[in-house]
N, C-alpha and C positions, 0 to 999 in steps of 0.2 A: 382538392380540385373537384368540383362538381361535375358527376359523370357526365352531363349533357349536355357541355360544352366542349366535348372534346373534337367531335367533329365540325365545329365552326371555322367558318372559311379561312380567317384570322390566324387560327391554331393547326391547322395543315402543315404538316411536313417539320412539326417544331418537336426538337425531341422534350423531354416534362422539365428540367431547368429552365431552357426557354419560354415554353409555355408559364409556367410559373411568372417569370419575368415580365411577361405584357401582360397577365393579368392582374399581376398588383400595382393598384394606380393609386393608392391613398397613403400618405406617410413616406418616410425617408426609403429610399432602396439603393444601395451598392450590388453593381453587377459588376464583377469581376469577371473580363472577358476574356477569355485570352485568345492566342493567336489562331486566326482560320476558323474562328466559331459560331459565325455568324452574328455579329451583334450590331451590323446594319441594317439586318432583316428583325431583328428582335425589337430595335432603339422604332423603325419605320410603324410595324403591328402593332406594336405597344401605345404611338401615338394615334392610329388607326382604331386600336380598343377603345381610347380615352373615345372618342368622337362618335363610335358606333355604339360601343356596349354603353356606358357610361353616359354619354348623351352632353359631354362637353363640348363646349362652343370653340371650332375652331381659332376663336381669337383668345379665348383664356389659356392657349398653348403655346411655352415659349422653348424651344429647343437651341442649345448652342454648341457649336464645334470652331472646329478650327479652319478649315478653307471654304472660299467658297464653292469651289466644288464640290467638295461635303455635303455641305448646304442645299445648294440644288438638287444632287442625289436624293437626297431626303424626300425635298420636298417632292422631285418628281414622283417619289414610291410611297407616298403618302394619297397622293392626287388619287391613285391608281386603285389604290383599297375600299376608300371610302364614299358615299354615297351621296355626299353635299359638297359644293365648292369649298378651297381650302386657300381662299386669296390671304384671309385675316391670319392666316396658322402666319406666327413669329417663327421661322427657321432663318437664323442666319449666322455668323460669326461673330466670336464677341465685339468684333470693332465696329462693324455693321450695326449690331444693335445700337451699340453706342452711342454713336452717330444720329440714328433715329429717336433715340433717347432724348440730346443734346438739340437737334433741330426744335424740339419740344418745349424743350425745358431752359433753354439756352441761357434766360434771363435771370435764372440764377447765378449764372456761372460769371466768370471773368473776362470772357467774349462773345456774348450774345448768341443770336440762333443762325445769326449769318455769316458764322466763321467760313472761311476757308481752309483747309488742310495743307501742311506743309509736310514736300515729299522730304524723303535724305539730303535734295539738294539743296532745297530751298533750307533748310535746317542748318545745312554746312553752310551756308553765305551768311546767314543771319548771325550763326556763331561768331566768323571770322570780323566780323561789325563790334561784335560783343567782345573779341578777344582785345582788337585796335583801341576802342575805348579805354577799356580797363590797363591800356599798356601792358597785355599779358603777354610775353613771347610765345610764337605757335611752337616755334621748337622745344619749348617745354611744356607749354600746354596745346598737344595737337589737337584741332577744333573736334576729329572725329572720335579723338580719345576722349576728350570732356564730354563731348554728348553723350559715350559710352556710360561715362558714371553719373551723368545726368538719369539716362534713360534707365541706370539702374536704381537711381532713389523713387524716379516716378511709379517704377513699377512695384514698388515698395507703400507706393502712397504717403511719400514724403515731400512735402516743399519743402524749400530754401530753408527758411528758417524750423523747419521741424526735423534737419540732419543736419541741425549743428552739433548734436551725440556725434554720429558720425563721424566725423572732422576731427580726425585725433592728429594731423599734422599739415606744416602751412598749404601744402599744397590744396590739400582736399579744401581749406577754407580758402582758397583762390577760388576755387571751381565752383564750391558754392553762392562766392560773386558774382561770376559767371553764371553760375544758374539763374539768379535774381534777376540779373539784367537782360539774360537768354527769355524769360518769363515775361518781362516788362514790353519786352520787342515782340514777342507773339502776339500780346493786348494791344500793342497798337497796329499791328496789321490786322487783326480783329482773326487771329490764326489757332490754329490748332494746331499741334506733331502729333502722332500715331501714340505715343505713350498717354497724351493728355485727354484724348477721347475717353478709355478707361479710367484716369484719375481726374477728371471732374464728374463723370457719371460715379463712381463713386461715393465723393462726397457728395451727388447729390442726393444716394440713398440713403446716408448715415442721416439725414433726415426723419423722424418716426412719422411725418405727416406725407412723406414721398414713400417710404413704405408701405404705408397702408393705401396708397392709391395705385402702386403698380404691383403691390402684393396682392391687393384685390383682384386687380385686371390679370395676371398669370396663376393662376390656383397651380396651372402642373408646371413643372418646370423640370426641365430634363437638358444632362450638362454631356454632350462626348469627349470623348477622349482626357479623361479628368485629371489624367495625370499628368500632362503638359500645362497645368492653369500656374498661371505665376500668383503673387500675393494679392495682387489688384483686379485679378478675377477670382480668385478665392472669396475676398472680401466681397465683392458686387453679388456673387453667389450666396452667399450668406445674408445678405439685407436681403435679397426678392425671397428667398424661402423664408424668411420666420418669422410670415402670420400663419402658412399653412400647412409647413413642410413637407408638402408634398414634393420632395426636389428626387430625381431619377441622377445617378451619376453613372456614365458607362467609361470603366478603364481598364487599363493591363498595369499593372506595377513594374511588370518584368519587363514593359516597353519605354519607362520612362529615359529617354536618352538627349533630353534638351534644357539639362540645367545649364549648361553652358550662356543660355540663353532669357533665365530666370526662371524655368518651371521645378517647381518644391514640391518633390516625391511625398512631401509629408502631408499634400491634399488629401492625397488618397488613403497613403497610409493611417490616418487620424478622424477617417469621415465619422468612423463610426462612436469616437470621443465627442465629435462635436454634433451627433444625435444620434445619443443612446439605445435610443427605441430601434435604428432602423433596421433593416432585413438585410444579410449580405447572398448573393446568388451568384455560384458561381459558374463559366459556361465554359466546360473544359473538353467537352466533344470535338473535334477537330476535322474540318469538313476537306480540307487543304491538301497538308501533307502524310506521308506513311510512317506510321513505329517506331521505324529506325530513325529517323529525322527527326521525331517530336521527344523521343527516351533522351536520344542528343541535347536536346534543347532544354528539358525540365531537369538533367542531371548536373549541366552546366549551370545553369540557372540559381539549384540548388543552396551554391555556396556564398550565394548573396546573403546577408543581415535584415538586408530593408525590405521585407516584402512581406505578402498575406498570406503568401502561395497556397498552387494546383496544380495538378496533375494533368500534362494533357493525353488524352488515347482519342483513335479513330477508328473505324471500319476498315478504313482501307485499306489494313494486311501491313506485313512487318518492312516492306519493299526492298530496295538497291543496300546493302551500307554505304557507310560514308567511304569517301576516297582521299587519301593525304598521298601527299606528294614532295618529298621534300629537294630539290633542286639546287645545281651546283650555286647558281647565280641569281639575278633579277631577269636578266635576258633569257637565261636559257627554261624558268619557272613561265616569262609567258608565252614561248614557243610550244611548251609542253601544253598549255592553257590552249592555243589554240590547235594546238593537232587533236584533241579531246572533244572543243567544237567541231572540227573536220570529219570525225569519226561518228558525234549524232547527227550531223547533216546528212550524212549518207542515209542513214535509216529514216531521217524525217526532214525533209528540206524545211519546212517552217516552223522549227518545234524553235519556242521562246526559250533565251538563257541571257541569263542575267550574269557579268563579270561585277562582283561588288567588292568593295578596297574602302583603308580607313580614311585614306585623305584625298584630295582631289591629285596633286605631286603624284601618285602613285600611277595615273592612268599611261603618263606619257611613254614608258616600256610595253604596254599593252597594244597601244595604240600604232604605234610602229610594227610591230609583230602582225596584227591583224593587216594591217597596209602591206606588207609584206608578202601579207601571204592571199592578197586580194579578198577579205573577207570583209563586206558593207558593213558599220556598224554603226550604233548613237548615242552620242556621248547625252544620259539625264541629267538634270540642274547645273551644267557648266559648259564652258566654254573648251574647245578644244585646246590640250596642250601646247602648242605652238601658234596657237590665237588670241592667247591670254594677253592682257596688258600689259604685265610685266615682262613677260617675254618678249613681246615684239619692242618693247622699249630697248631690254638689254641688246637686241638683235640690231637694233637701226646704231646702237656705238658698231659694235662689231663690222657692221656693212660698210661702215663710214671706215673703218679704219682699212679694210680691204679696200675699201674704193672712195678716195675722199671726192670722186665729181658725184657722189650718190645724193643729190639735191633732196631726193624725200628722206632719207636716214636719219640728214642734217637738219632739216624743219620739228624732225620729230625729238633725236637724241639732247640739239639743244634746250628743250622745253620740260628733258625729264632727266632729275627733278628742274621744278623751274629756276630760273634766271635771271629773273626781270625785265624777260627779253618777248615782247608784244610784237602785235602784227607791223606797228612802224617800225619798230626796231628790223625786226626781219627784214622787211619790206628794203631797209635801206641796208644790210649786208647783201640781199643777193642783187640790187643794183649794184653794189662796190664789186662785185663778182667779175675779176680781167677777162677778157677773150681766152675760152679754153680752161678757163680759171677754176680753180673749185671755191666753196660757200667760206672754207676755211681759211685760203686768201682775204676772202672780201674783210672776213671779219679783222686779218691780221692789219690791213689796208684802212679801215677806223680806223683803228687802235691807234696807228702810227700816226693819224691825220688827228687823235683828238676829237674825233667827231662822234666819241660813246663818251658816256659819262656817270658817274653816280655807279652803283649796285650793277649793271650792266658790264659796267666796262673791268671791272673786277671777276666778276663769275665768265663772263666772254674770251680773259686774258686766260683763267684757268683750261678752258674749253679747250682750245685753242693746241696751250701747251700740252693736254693730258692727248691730241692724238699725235703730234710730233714726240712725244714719249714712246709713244704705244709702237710707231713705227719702227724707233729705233730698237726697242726692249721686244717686241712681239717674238723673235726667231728664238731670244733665249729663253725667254717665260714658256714656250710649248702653247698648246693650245689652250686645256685647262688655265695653267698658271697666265695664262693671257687675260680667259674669262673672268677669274679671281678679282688678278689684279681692276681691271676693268670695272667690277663692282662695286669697288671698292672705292677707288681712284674717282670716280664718276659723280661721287656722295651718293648713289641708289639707294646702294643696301644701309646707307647713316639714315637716308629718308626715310627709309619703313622703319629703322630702328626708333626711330625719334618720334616718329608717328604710334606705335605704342599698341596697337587695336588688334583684335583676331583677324580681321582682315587683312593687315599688314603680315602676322607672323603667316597666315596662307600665302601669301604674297611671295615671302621671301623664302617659305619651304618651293615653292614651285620655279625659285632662282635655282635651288640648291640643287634641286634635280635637274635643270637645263646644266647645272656646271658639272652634274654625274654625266649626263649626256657627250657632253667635250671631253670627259676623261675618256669615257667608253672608247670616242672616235679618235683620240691621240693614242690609244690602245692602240688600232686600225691601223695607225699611220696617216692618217686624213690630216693634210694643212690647214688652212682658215677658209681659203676659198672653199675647198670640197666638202668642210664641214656645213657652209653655210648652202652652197647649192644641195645639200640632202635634206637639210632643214627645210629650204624652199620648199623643195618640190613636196614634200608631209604636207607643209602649212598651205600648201593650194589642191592638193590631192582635190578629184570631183564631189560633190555635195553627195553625203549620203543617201541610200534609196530609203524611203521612209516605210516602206514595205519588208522591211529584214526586220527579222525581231531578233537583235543581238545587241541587250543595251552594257553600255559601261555606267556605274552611278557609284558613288560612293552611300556606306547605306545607311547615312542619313536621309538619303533620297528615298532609300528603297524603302520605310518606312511603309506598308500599307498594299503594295504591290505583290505578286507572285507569278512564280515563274518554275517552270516542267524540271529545267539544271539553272541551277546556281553553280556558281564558283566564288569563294572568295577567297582573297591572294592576301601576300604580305603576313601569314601567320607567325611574325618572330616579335619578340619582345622589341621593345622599343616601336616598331610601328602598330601592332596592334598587340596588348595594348598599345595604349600612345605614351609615348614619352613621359608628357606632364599628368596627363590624367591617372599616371598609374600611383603619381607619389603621394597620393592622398586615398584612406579608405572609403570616403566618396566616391573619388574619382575613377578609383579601380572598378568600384561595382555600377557603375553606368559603363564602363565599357565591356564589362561583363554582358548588360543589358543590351548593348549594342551587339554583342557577339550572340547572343541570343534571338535577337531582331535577324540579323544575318541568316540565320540558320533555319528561323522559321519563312521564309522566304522560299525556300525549296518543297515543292510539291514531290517529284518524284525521285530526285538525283542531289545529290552534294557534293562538292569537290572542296578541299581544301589544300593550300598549297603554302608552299614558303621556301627561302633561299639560307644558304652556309652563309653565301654570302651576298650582299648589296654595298653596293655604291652611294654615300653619304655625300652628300656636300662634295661630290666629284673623287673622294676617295672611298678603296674598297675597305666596307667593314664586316669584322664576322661578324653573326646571327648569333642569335640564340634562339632555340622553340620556344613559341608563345605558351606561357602556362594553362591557357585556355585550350589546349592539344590536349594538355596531362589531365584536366577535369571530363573530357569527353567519359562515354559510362565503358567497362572493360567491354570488347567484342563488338565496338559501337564501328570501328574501322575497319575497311576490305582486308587491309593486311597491318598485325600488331605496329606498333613503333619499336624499334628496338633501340631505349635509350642508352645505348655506350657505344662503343665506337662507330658501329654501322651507319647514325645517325650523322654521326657531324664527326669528322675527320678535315681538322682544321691545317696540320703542316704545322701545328705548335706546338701538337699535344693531345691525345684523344678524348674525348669527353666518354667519363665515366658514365654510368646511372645516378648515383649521385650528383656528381658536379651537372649533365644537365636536366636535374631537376632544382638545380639553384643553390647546391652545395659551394661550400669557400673552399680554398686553395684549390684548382684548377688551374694553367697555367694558361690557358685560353679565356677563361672568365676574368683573368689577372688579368692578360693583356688589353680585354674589352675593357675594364675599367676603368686602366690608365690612358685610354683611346681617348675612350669617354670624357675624363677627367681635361683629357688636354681640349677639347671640343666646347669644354665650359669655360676653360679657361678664353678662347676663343671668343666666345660671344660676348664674356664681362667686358675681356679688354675696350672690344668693338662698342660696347654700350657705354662704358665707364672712364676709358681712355683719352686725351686730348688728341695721341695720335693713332690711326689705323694700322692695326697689326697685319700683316699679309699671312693668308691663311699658305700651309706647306706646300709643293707642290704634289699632282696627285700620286707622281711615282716614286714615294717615300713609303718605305715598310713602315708597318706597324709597329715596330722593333723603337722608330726613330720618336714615334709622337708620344712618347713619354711625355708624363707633366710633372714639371719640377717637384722637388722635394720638400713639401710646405706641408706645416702641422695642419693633422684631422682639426674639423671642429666635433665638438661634442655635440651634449644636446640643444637642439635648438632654441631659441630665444624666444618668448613671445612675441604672438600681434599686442603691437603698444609702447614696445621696447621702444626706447630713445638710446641712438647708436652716433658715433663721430668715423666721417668717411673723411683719409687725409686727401681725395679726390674732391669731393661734395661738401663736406660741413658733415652742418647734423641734419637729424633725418629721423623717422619713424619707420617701424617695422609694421607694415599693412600685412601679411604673408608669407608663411615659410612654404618650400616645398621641399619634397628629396631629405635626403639625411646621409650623414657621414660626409665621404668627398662631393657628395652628389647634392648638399642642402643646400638652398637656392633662396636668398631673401627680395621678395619686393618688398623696395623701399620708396617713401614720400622724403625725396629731402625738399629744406625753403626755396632755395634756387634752383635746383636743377630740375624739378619735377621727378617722377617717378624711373625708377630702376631698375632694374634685376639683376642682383650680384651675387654670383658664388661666393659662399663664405668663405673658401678658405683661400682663394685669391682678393678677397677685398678688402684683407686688413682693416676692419672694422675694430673700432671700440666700444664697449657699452659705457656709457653713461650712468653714473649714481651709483 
C-alpha cells in the first residue's frame, strides 16, 4: 500500500484488510466478510474509489444485492463520498436489473419489452387454467406445489424441454406439461413471473455479441452478499465479468442459510476455481460484538465442512458470557425470558432485544407471556400467532361449534377448505336462515328442499353433519381431542397435506402449536367457551407501540440486524436443529449456519434457553439438548452444563453424560424414539391413508404411544429407485431422509402425485 494514501478521506477509519479491499479495483477479488465487519462501508468506498481515484464513469459501475433496501443504502453512501453526480451508478437488485435489462432488450426474448409481471397471484390463477386444460387434478398436482418445481428448474435455467433429465418419474413429466403450457400462457399475456426476469436475461447473456456490449458498458462489477446467489445469478454473473474480470464478490459462507430457497454455498465456495488469478481478503475485525460472543460463534462454526473460514476478534474486550437456561417447560422457558427482559429494563428502559426462534409456531408461548406480563412488543416478518390464517380458519369451526348463530364463523369455516360454495350459494343459505335460526339450519332447509345441487350439495351435507357430530362428541373428545378431531374431520389439515409446499407444512406446524395451546388450557381445566374467550381477548390485545424496541423474529429475519441482548429459545434437538434439516449433512450444517447467524446478532449479552420438556402437536414431549449447546467453546457459558442428571431428570430415567450427548440405550432417548417413531407413523397414515387416523388424545403418557412392532429398514434406497406401494402403484424415489426407524422416502407415484412415506410403515417393494 502506497504510504501517501493512507490518510485519504476514502481510507479513514478503515483498519489495512479493509483498506486493501477498496483499493483493489482491477481483476477478480473475494472479500470474505464476516459478521459486524463492516463490509457496507468497505462494498460503498470501494465504489467511491472506482469513481474518485480511478476516474471511472459512474455509469460503467454495476453493483448488485439482494433488497432494495440494500440497494438504496448504497446508493445513498455512495452519493455522499463522491464529488460528481451518481444518477447513472447501476445499484440495484438482481431482479431490478433485470428488468431494466429486458425493458431493453425485450425483442429478443419470448415477450417483448412490454411485458407485465405476474405477482404469486396472478401465477396461481394462470396455473389453475393450465392445470383444468391438461385434466390435471389440483389434489395431486397442487398449483402452488407445481409452481414450486416450476420455479425450481427456472432458477436452474431450464425450460420444458431441457428438464426432461429431470423427469425421472410420471409425475414430474406431468408438471413439465404444465410447465409448457404455464409458459405458453405467459407469452400470451405478453407476461413475465419473478423467476423469468433472471432466465431470459440470462439467455440473453449467453449471447457473445450481448456480452461484449454490456461487458463493455460495466468494466466493475461488484456482487453482495454472494453467497445467497442461486444458479441463474451465478450464471448472469459470469457472462457480464468475462471480458474484464473485474467482478468484486462480498460474502460470509458462515451466513449462508437460504438453500432452502435455491442459494448454492458452492458460489462462493468455488469463486476462486472459476478465477484462478483472484485475490481473497478477508475482514475478520468485528466492529459488533464482544470476545465472548464472537469465540462462540467461530468455535461453533468451526465444525462445519463447507467453508473458507476465519477468525473473528474485536476491541471490545472479552464482555458478559453466555447465559443457558435450561427450563422445566415451553411456558415456564418463556416466563423466565421475560423476567430477564424485566430485569434489563430496569437498568435501560430502551435498550433493544431481540427474542429469536427457529420457526415462526414458536412465537405463540412468547407472545402470551409477554401479554401477560404487559410488556409492548413486535412481532418482525410475520403475522401475529392468533392472526394467522390458519388459525383464525381453525378458530371460526371452533366458534361455530360453541355458538352455531356465529353468522361470521359460518361465512368463513364454510369456505375453508373451499366447497364450491360462492357468494350465490351463500347468499341463498342465509336467506333460507328461520327466525332465530342459525346459517346451519338454512343450509339443512336446501338440502331438504333440493335446492343445492352438484359438488355443493355434497361438501354442504358433510358441513352440516361434521358440527351436529361435534356437538354431540365435543364433552368426551376434551378440548384438545375436540381440536384434533376438528382438523381432521374438517379436511384442513388433508388440505395442507395435499397442497405439499413449505408454506403449507408452516402452516400446519402453526395448527400443531394452536392444538399444544388446547392441551396446555385442558391442563387448566378451561372448557370451549373459556378457552376461546382467552384466545380472543390475545388476538385483539391493543396495537403494539412502535416505540418499544422488543422484537420477536425468527432468525431468518434477523439476518443483518443487531441488537444490545439477544435471546434465542427452543435450544433442543428436534426444533433447532430442525427436524428435517438435521437428517441430511447439508442440512445440518446450514442450521449450524443459522445458529451461528443467531449468535452473531448479539452485541453485548446472549441468552440461551431450552425446555425438558415442550408440548408437540398438543402432547408433552421430552427434549433433548440441542447439540449446538455441546459445540459452544469450554468456559464460553455463566455456569458449566452439567450433562447427567442435574441436566434433564425426565421421571424415566436420568440422563447420563453419555446418553445426553446422543449415546444408545438410555431409557429416555428409548422412549423419545418410540414417540417419535409413532408421530411418523402419524403423518404417513394421514398422507397415505384412504382414511384419517385420529391422532391419541393429549393425556396419554408416553409409555402408551408406542409404535408397533414393524421391521427396521436398513440402508436406504436410492434417488431413482422404482418401488411398488400396495396403497399407490408404482412410484419413484425422488429423496431419502432420516435413517433406521426415522428414514423417510419422497416419492413420485403415476396417480397419486408425490409423497412422503416412512419406510417402515409403507410396505414398499422395490422393483427389478
Amino acid at each position: 500500500m502506497p504510504e501517501d494514501t493512507t490518510d485519504h478521506p476514502l481510507l479513514q477509519n478503515l483498519n489495512p484488510p479493509q483498506m486493501e479491499a477498496v483499493m483493489h479495483t482491477e481483476g477478480p477479488l473475494l472479500i470474505l466478510a464476516g459478521a459486524g465487519s463492516g463490509k457496507t462501508t468497505v462494498i460503498t468506498r470501494r465504489i467511491a474509489w472506482l469513481i474518485e481515484e480511478k476516474g471511472a464513469h459512474p455509469g460503467s459501475i454495476l453493483a448488485m444485492t439482494f433488497t432494495n433496501k440494500a440497494a438504496e443504502e448504497m446508493r445513498d453512501r455512495v452519493a455522499q463520498l463522491v464529488s460528481v453526480p451518481v444518477a447513472q451508478l447501476w445499484v440495484s437488485t438482481f431482479h431490478s436489473f433485470c428488468t431494466r435489462i429486458l425493458r431493453r432488450e425485450g425483442e429478443r426474448t419470448p415477450v417483448g419489452r412490454d411485458f407485465v409481471i405476474f405477482d404469486p397471484s396472478d401465477q396461481k390463477s394462470l396455473m389453475k387454467q393450465v392445470l383444468a386444460e391438461l385434466k390435471m387434478s389440483e389434489k395431486q398436482f397442487h398449483p402452488r406445489r407445481v409452481l414450486e418445481v416450476i420455479s425450481d428448474f427456472k432458477n436452474r435455467c431450464l425450460l420444458p424441454e431441457e428438464a426432461v433429465e429431470e423427469a425421472l418419474d410420471p409425475w414430474t413429466r406431468k408438471v413439465l406439461d404444465a410447465y409448457t403450457l404455464y409458459q405458453k400462457g405467459l407469452r400470451n399475456h405478453r407476461a413475465c413471473d419473478f423467476d423469468d426476469l433472471l432466465l431470459y436475461t440470462e439467455r440473453l447473456f449467453r449471447d457473445d455479441a450481448m456480452q461484449q456490449i454490456y461487458g463493455d458498458r460495466f468494466r466493475y462489477l461488484l456482487v453482495d452478499e454472494y453467497q445467497d446467489t442461486n444458479r441463474a445469478q451465478y450464471l448472469l454473473v459470469q457472462h457480464l465479468a468475462r471480458r474484464h474480470h473485474n467482478l468484486c464478490v462480498v460474502g460470509d459462507e458462515d451466513q449462508s442459510i437460504y438453500g432452502w430457497r435455491g442459494a448454492d454455498i458452492r458460489n462462493i465456495l468455488d469463486f476462486q476455481r472459476d478465477f484462478p488469478e483472484a485475490v481473497q481478503i478477508k475482514l475478520e475485525q468485528n466492529y459488533r460484538s464482544t470476545q465472548s460472543i464472537l469465540d462462540a460463534a467461530s468455535t461453533v462454526i468451526a465444525n462445519n465442512a463447507q467453508r473458507l473460514g476465519k477468525t473473528l476478534w474485536t476491541e471490545r474486550g472479552v464482555g458478559e458470557p453466555i447465559t443457558f437456561r435450561l427450563n422445566d417447560d415451553g411456558r415456564a422457558e418463556a416466563e423466565w425470558v421475560v423476567s430477564k427482559i424485566q430485569d434489563a429494563r430496569r437498568f435501560d428502559r430502551d435498550i433493544k432485544i431481540a427474542v429469536l426462534y427457529r420457526a415462526n409456531w414458536q412465537s405463540r408461548q412468547m407472545e402470551e407471556a409477554l401479554r401477560g406480563a404487559n410488556l409492548p412488543y413486535k412481532l418482525v416478518g410475520g403475522t401475529k400467532f392468533y392472526e394467522r390464517q390458519e388459525v383464525k380458519d381453525l378458530l371460526s369451526y371452533l366458534r361455530l361449534i360453541a355458538n352455531p348463530y356465529d353468522l361470521q364463523s359460518f361465512r368463513r369455516a364454510v369456505s375453508s377448505p373451499t366447497r364450491g360454495v360462492g357468494p350465490t350459494t351463500l347468499a341463498k343459505i342465509e336467506g333460507a336462515i328461520p327466525e332465530n335460526g342459525t346459517a346451519l339450519e338454512g343450509v339443512a332447509i336446501l338440502l331438504k328442499a333440493g335446492e343445492l345441487k352438484g359438488r355443493a350439495a355434497r361438501e354442504l351435507h358433510r358441513f352440516v353433519e361434521l358440527f351436529y357430530r361435534a356437538a354431540n362428541e365435543a364433552s368426551a373428545l376434551g378440548l384438545a381431542g375436540l381440536v384434533r378431531w376438528t382438523l381432521h374431520e374438517s379436511g384442513y389439515l388433508q388440505m395442507l397435506e395435499d397442497e405439499g409446499t413449505l408454506e403449507a407444512e408452516g402452516r400446519v406446524r402453526n395448527l400443531e402449536e394452536f392444538l399444544s395451546a388446547a392441551a396446555e388450557c385442558e391442563s387448566l381445566g378451561l372448557r370451549l367457551s373459556e378457552f376461546l374467550d382467552r384466545v380472543t381477548l390475545a388476538a385483539d390485545a391493543d396495537q403494539v407501540d412502535q416505540s418499544i424496541e422488543l422484537s420477536l423474529m425468527t432468525i431468518h429475519c434477523a439476518k443483518g440486524l443487531e441488537f444490545p441482548i439477544v435471546f434465542v429459545v427452543g435450544m433442543e434437538e428436534e426444533v433447532f436443529p430442525n427436524r428435517q434439516a438435521r437428517e441430511t449433512d447439508e442440512g445440518l450444517e446450514e442450521e449450524r449456519r443459522l445458529f451461528y447467524v443467531a449468535i452473531t446478532r448479539a452485541k453485548a449479552k446472549l441468552y440461551l434457553s431450552g425446555a425438558r420438556r415442550r408440548r408437540i402437536m398438543g402432547t408433552e414431549m421430552l427434549g433433548m439438548p440441542s447439540r449446538f449447546l455441546r459445540e459452544l467453546p469450554e468456559g464460553a457459558l455463566e455456569h458449566p452444563i452439567r450433562w447427567g442428571t442435574e441436566l434433564y431428570q425426565a421421571g424415566q430415567g436420568a440422563w447420563t453424560p453419555e446418553r445426553a450427548r446422543g449415546g444408545s440405550g438410555a431409557s429416555v432417548a428409548t422412549e423419545l424414539t418410540r414417540i417419535r417413531s409413532f408421530f411418523d407413523k402419524v403423518r404417513a397414515t394421514a398422507q397415505v391413508g384412504s382414511e384419517r387416523e385420529t391422532l391419541p388424545p393429549a393425556s396419554m403418557p408416553a409409555s402408551e404411544l408406542s409404535a408397533p412392532s414393524l421391521p427396521v429398514p436398513g440402508e436406504a434406497w436410492p434417488k431413482g429407485t422404482r418401488i411398488q406401494s400396495p396403497r399407490f402403484g408404482r412410484g419413484v424415489i425422488t429423496a431419502a431422509t432420516g435413517s433406521g426407524e426415522g428414514l423417510t422416502y419422497t416419492i413420485r407415484f403415476a396417480e397419486a402425485g408425490e409423497k412422503r412415506i416412512v419406510a417402515r410403515f409403507g410396505m414398499l417393494e422395490r422393483e427389478g
